[in-house]
Residue frames as a rotation matrix with the C-alpha (Angstrom) as fourth column:
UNK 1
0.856 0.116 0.504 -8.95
-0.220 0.964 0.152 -43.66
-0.468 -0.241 0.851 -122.58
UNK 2
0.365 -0.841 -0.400 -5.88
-0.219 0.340 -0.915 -45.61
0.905 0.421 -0.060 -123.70
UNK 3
0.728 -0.415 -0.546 -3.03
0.656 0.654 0.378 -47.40
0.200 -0.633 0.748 -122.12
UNK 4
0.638 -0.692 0.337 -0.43
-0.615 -0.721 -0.317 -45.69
0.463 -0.005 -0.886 -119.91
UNK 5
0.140 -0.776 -0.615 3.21
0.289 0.626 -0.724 -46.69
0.947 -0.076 0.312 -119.07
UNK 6
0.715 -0.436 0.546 4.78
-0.630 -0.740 0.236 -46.53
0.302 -0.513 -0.804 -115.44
UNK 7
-0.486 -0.868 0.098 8.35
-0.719 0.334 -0.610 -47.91
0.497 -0.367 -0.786 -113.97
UNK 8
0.336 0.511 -0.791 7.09
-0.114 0.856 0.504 -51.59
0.935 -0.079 0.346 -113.07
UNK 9
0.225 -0.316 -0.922 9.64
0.793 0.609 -0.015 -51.85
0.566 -0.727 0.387 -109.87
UNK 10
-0.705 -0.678 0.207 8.59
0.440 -0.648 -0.622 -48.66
0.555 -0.348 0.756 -108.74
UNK 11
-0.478 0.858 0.190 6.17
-0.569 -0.467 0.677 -46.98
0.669 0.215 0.711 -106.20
UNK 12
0.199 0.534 0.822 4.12
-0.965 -0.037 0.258 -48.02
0.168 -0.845 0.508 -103.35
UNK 13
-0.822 -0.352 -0.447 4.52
-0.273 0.933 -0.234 -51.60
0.500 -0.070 -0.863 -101.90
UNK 14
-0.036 0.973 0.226 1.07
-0.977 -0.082 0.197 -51.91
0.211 -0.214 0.954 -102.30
UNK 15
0.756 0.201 -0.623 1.41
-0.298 0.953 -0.054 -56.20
0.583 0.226 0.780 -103.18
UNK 16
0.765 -0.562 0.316 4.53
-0.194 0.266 0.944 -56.68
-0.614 -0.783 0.095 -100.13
UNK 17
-0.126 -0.922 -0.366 7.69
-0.978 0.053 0.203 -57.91
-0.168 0.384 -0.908 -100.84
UNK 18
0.356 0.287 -0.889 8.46
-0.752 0.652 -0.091 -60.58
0.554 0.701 0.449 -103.03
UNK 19
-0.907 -0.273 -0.322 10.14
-0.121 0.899 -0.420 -62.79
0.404 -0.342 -0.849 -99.91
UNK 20
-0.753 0.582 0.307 6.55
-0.148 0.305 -0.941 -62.64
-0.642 -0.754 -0.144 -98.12
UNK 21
-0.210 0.478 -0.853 4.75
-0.958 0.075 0.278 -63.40
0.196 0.875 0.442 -101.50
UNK 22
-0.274 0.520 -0.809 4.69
0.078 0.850 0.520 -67.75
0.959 0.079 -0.274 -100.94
UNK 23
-0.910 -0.045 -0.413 4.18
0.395 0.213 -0.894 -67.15
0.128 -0.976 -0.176 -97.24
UNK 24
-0.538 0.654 -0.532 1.04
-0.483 -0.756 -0.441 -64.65
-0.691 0.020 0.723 -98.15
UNK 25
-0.136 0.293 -0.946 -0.43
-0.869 0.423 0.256 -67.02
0.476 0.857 0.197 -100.99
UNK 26
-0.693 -0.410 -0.593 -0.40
-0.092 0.866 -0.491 -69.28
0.715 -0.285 -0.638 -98.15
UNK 27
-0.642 0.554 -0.530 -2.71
0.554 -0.142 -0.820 -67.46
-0.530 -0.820 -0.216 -96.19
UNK 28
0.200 0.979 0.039 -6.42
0.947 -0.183 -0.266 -66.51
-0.253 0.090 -0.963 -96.70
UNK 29
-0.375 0.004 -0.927 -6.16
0.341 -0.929 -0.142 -62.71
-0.862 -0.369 0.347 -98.05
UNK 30
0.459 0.352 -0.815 -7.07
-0.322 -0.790 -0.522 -60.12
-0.828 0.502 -0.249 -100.62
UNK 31
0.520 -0.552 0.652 -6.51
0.851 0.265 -0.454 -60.78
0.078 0.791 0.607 -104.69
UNK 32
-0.517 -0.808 -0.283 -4.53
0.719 -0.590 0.369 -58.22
-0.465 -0.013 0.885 -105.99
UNK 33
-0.536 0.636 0.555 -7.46
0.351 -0.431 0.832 -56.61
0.768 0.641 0.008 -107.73
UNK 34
0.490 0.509 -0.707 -8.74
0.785 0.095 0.612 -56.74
0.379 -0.855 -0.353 -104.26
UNK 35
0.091 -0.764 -0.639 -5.77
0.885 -0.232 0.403 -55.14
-0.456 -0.602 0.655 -102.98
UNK 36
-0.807 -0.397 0.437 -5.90
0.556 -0.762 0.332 -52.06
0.201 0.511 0.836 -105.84
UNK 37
0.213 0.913 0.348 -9.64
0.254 -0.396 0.882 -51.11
0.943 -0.100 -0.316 -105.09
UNK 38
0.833 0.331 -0.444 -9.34
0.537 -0.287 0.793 -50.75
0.135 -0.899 -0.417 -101.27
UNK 39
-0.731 -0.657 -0.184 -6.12
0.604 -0.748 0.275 -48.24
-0.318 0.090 0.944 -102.46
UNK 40
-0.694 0.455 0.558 -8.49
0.304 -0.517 0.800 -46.42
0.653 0.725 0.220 -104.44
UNK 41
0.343 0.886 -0.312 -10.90
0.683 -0.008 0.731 -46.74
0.645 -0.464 -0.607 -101.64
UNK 42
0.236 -0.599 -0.765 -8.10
0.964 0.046 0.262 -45.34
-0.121 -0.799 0.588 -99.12
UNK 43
-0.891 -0.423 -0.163 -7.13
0.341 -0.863 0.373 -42.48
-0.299 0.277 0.913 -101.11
UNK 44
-0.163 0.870 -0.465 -11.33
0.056 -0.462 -0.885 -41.38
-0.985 -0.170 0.026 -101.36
UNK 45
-0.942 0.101 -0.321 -10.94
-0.334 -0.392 0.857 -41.37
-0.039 0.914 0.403 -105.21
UNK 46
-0.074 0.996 -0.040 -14.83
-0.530 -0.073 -0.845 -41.49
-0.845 -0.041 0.534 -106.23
UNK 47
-0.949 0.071 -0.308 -15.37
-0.238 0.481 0.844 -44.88
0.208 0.874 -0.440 -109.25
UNK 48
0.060 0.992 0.115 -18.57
-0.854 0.111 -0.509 -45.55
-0.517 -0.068 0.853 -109.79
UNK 49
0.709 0.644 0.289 -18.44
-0.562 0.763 -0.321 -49.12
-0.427 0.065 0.902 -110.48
UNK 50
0.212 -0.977 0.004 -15.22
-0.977 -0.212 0.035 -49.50
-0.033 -0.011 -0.999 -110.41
UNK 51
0.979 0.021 -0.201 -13.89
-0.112 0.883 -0.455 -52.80
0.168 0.468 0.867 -112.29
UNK 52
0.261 -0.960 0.101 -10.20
-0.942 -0.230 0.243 -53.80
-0.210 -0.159 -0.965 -111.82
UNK 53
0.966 0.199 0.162 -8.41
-0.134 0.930 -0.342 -56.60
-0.219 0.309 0.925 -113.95
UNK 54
0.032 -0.979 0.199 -4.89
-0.612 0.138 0.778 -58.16
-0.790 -0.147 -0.595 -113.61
UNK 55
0.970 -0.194 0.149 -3.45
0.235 0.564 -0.791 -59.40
0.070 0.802 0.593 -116.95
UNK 56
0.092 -0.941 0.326 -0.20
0.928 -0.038 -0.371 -58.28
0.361 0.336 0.870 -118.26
UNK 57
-0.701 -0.094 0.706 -1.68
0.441 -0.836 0.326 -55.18
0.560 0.541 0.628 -117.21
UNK 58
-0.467 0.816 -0.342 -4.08
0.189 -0.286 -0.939 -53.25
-0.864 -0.503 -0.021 -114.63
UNK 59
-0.568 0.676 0.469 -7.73
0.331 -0.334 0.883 -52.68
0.753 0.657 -0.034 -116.70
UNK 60
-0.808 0.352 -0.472 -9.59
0.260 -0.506 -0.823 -50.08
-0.528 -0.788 0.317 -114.95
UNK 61
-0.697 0.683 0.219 -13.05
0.016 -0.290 0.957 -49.31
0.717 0.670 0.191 -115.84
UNK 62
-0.041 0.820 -0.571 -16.35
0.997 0.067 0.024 -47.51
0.058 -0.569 -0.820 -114.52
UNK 63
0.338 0.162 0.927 -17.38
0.678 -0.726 -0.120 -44.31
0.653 0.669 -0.355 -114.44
UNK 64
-0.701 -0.646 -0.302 -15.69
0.713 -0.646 -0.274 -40.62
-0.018 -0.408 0.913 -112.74
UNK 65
0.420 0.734 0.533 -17.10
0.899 -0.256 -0.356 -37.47
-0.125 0.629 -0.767 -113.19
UNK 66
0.896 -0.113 -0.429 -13.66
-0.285 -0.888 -0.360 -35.71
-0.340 0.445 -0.828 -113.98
UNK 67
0.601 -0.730 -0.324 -10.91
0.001 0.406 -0.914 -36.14
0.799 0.549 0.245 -115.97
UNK 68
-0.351 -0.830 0.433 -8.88
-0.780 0.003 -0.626 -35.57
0.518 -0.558 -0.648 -112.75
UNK 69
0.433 0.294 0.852 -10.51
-0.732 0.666 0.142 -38.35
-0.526 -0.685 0.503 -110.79
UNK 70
0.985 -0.115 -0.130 -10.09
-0.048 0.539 -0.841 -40.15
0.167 0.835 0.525 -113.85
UNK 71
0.545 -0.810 -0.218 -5.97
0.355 0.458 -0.815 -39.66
0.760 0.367 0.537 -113.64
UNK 72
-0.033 -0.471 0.882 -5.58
-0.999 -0.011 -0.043 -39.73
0.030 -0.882 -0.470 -110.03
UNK 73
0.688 0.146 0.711 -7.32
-0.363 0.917 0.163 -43.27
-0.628 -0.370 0.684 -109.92
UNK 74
0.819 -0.555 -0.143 -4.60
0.095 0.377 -0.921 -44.14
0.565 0.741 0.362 -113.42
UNK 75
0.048 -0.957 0.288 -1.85
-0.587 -0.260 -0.766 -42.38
0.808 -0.132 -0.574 -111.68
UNK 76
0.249 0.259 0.933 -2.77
-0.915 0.379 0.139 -44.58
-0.317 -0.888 0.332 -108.01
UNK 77
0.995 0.020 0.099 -3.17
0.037 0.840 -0.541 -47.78
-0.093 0.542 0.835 -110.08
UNK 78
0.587 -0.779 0.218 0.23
0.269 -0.066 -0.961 -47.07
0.763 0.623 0.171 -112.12
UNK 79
-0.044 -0.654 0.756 2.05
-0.618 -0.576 -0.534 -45.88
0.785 -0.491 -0.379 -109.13
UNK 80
0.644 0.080 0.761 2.31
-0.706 0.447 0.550 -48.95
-0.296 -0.891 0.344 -107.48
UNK 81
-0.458 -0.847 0.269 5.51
-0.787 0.527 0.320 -51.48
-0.413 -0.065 -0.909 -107.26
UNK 82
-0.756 0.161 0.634 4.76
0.214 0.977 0.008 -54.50
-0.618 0.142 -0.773 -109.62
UNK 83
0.419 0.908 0.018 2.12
0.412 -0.173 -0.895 -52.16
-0.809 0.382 -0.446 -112.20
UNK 84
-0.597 -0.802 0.035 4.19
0.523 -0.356 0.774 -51.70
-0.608 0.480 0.632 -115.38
UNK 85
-0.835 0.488 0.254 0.93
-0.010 -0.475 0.880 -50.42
0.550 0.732 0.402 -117.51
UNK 86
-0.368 0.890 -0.270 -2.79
-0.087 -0.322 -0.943 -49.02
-0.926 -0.323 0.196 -116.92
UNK 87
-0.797 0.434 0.419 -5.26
0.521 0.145 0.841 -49.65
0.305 0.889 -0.342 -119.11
UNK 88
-0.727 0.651 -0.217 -7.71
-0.139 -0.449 -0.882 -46.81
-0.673 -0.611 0.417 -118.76
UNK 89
-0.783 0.614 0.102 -11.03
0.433 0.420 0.798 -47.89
0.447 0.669 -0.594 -119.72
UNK 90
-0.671 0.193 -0.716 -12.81
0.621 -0.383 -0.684 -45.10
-0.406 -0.903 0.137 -117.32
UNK 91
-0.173 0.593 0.786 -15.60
0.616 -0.558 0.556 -43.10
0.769 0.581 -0.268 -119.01
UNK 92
-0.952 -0.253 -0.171 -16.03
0.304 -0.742 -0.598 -39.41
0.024 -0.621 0.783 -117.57
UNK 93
0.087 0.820 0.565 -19.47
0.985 -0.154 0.072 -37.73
0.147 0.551 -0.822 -117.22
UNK 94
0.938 0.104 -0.332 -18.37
0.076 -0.992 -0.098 -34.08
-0.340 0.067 -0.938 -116.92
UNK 95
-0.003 -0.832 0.555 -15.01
0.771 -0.355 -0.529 -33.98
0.637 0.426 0.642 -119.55
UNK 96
0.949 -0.195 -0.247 -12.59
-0.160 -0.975 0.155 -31.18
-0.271 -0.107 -0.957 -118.77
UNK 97
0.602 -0.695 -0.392 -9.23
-0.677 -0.185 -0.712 -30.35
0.422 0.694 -0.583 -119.82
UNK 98
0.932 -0.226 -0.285 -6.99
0.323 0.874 0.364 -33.27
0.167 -0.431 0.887 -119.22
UNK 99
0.757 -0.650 -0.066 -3.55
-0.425 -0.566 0.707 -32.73
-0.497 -0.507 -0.704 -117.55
UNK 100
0.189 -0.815 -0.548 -0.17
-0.622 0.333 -0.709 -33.97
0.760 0.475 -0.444 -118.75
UNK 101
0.934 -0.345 -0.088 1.50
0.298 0.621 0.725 -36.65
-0.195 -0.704 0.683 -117.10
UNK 102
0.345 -0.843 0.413 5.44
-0.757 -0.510 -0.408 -36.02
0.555 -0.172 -0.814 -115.70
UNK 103
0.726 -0.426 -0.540 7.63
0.648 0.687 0.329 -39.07
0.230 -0.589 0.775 -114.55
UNK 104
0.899 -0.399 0.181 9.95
-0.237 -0.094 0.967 -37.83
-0.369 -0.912 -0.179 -111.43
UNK 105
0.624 -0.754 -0.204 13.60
0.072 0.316 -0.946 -37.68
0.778 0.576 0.251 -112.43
UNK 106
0.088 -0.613 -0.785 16.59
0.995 0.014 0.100 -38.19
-0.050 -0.790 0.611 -109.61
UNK 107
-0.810 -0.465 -0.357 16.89
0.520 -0.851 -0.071 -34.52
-0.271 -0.244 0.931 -108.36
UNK 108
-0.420 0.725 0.546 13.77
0.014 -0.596 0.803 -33.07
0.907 0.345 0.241 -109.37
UNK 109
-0.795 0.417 -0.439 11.38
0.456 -0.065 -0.888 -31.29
-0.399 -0.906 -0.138 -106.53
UNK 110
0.337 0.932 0.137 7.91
0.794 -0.203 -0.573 -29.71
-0.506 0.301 -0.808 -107.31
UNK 111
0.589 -0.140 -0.796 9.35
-0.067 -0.990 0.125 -26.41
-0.805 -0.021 -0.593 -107.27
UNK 112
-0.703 -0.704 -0.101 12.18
-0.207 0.067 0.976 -27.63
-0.681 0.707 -0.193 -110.25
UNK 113
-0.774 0.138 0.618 9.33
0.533 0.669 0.518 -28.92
-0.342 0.730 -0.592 -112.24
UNK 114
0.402 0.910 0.106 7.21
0.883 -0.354 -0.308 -26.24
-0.243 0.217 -0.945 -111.98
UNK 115
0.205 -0.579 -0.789 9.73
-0.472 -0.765 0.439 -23.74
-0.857 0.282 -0.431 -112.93
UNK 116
-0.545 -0.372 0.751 10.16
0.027 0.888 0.459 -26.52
-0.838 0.271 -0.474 -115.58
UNK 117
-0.576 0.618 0.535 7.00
0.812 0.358 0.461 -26.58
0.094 0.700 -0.708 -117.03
UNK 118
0.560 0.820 -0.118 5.10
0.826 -0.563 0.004 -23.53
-0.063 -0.100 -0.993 -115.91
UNK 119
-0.048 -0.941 0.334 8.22
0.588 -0.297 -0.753 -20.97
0.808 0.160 0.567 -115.37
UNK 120
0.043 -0.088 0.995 7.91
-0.861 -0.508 -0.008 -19.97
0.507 -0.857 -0.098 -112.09
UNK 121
-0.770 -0.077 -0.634 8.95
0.277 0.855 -0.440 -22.42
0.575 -0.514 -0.637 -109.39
UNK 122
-0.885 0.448 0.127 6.45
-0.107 0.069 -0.992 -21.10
-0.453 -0.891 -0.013 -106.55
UNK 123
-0.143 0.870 -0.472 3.63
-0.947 0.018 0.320 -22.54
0.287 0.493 0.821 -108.84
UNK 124
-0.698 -0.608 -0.378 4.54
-0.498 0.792 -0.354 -25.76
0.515 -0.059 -0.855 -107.08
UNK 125
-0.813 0.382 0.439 1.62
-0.195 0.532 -0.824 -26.01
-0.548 -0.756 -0.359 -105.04
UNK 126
-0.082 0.747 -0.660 -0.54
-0.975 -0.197 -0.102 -26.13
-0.206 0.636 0.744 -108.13
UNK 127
-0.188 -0.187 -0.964 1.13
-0.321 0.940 -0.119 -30.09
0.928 0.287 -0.237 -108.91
UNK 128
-0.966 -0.130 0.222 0.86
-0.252 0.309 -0.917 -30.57
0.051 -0.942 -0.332 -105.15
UNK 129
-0.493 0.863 0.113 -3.00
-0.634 -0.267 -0.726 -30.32
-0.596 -0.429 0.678 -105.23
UNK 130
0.097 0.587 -0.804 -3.45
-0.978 0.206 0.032 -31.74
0.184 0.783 0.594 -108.13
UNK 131
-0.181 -0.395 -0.901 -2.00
-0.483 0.834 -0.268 -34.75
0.857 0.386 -0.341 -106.84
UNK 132
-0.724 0.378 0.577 -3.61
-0.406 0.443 -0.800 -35.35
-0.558 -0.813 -0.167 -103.45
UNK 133
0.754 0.084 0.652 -4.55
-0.636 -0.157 0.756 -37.51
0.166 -0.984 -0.065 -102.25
UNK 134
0.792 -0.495 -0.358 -1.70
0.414 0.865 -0.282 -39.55
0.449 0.075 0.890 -103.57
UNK 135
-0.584 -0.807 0.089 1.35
0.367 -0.360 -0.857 -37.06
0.724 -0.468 0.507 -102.31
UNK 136
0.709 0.698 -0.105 0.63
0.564 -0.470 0.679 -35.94
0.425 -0.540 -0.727 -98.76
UNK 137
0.447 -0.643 -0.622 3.92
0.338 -0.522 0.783 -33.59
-0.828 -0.561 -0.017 -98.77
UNK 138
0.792 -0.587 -0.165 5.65
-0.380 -0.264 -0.886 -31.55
0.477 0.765 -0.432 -102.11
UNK 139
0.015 -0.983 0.180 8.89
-0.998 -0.005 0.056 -33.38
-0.055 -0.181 -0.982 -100.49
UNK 140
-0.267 -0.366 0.891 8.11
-0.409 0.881 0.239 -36.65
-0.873 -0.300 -0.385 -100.59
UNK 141
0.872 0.268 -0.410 8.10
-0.482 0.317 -0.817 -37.34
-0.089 0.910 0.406 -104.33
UNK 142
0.284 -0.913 0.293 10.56
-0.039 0.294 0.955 -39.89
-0.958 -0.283 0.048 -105.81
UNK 143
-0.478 -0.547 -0.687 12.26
-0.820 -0.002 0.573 -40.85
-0.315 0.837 -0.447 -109.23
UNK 144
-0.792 0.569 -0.221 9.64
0.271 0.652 0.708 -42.81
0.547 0.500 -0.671 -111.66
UNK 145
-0.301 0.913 -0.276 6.70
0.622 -0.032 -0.782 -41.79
-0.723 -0.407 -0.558 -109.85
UNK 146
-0.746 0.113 0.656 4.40
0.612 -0.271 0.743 -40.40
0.262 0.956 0.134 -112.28
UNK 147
-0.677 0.251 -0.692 2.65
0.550 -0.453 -0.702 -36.85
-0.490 -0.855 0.169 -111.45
UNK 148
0.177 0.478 0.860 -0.18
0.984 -0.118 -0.137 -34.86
0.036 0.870 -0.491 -112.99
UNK 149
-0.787 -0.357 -0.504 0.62
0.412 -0.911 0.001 -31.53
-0.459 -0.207 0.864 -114.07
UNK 150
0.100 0.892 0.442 -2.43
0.937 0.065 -0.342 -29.85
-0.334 0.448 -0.829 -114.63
UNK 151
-0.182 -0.293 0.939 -3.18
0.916 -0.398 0.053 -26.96
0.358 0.869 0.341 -116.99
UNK 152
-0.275 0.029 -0.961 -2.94
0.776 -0.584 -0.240 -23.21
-0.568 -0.811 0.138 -115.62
């Protein structure tokens, strides 16, 4: 648990752009709390009672039953355009080792970061997996996106 940082004006354009914001506030739709659950729903992550609260901040709470669910559904949340912090308030029932987190730098590719962090680039498809279902290609990562690197 605890609070995690990502790049606020980076990352999915989950909430639209900001010229169809009064034109969308105008019409009948989804809160944004609305709008982060059926992501979560989209991408199969598994919350048992899944809670979701817009302050200064996303608060997530409810229960997982691994630490990776647990920081795919942070890294989903926090990867989105307009989400500058996560509060994880998520309670696991089967702990395991927790990954690191890795913000995306301009020029980085799996393969650079897993030679990076693991020394061998062709360990790349280890961060690939770990991150589905949020990356559905090792090429289509960008700068500020925030990936888990899990432990090998």
């Amino acid at each position: 648990m605890g609070l995690f940082s990502f790049l606020k004006n980076k990352g999915a354009k989950l909430f639209g752009k900001k010229a169809d914001v009064a034109a969308k506030e105008a019409e009948v739709k989804m809160s944004k709390a609305d709008e982060l659950k059926a992501e979560i729903a989209r991408l199969g992550l598994n919350v048992n009672d899944l809670g979701i609260e817009l302050c200064e901040q996303v608060i997530v709470s409810g229960t997982t039953e691994t630490n990776a669910e647990r920081e795919k559904v942070i890294l989903a949340l926090g990867n989105v355009e307009g989400v500058g912090s996560v509060d994880d308030q998520l309670t696991v029932t089967n702990p395991e080792p927790e990954a690191q987190f890795y913000t995306v730098q301009s020029g980085d590719s799996l393969s650079k970061i897993a030679k990076a962090l693991y020394g061998d680039a062709m360990k790349y498809p280890e961060i690939f997996e770990a991150n589905k279902p949020m990356l559905d290609h090792p090429d289509k990562i960008y700068p500020g996106q925030v990936l888990r690197i899990p432990q090998i």
